[in-house]
C-alpha positions as CSV (number, residue, x, y, z in Angstrom):
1,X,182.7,-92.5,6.4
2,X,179.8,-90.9,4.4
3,X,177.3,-92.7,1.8
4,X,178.3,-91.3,-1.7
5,X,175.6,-88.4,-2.7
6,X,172.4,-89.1,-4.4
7,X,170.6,-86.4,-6.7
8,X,168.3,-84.5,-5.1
9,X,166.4,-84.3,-8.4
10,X,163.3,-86.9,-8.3
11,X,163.7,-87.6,-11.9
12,X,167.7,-88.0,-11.6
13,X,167.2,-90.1,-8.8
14,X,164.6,-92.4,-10.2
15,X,167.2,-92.9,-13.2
16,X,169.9,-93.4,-11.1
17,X,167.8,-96.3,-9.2
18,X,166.9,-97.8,-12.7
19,X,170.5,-97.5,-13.9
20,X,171.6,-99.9,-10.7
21,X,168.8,-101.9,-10.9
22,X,169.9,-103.2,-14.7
23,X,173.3,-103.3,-14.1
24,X,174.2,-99.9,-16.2
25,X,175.3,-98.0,-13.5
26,X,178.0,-99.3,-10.0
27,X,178.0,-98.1,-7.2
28,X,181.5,-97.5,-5.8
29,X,182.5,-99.4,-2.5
30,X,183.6,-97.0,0.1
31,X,186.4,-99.8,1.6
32,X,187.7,-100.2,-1.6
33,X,191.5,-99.6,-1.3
34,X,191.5,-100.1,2.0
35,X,193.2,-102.3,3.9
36,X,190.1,-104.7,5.5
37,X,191.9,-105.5,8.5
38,X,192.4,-101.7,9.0
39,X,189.0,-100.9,8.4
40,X,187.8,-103.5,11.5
41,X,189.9,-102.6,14.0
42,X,188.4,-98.7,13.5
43,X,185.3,-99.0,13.6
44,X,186.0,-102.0,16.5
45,X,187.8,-99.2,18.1
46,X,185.1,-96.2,17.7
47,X,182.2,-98.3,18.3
48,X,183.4,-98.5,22.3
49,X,185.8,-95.3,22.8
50,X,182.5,-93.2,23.7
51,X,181.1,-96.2,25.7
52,X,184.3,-96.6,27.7
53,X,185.3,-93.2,27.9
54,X,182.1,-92.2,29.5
55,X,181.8,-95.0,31.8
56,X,185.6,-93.9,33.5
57,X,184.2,-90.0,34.0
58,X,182.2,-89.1,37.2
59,X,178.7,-88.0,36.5
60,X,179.5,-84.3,37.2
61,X,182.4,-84.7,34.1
62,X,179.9,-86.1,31.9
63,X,177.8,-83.7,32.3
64,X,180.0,-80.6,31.3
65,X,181.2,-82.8,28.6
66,X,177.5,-82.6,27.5
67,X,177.2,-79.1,28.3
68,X,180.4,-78.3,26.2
69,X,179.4,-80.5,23.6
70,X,175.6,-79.2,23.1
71,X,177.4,-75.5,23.5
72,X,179.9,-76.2,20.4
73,X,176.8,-78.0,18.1
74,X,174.3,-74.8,18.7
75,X,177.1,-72.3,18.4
76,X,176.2,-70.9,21.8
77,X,179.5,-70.0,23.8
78,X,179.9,-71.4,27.5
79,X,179.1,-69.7,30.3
């Protein structure tokens, strides 16, 4: 889920703080639409699926999991 974009413009940005601050301008709710019950049990289920993923690998997997994972973010092709 990403945070809706702000202006990168100082002076847009300062209006756009104003604008919320007097009630002229909303900010949209991300979760709106969505089903609440939906939206727990996804971020219940991606706050451990790292956590408990890892903790069934041997130290020699996690490692090359690393490896391919560091390999993939820089652009740099495995060995």
């Amino acid at each position: 889920m990403t945070k809706p974009k702000r202006p990168r413009d100082p002076n847009q940005l300062a209006k756009l703080i104003v604008d919320l601050a007097t009630g002229d301008a909303v900010e949209e709710d991300p979760d709106a639409g969505k089903n609440p019950h939906a939206v727990a049990l996804g971020k219940l289920g991606g706050s451990k699926g790292g956590k408990t993923a890892a903790s069934r690998m041997t130290a020699q997997q996690r490692k090359a999991r690393a490896k391919k994972a560091a390999a993939k973010r820089w652009g740099k092709s495995e060995h």
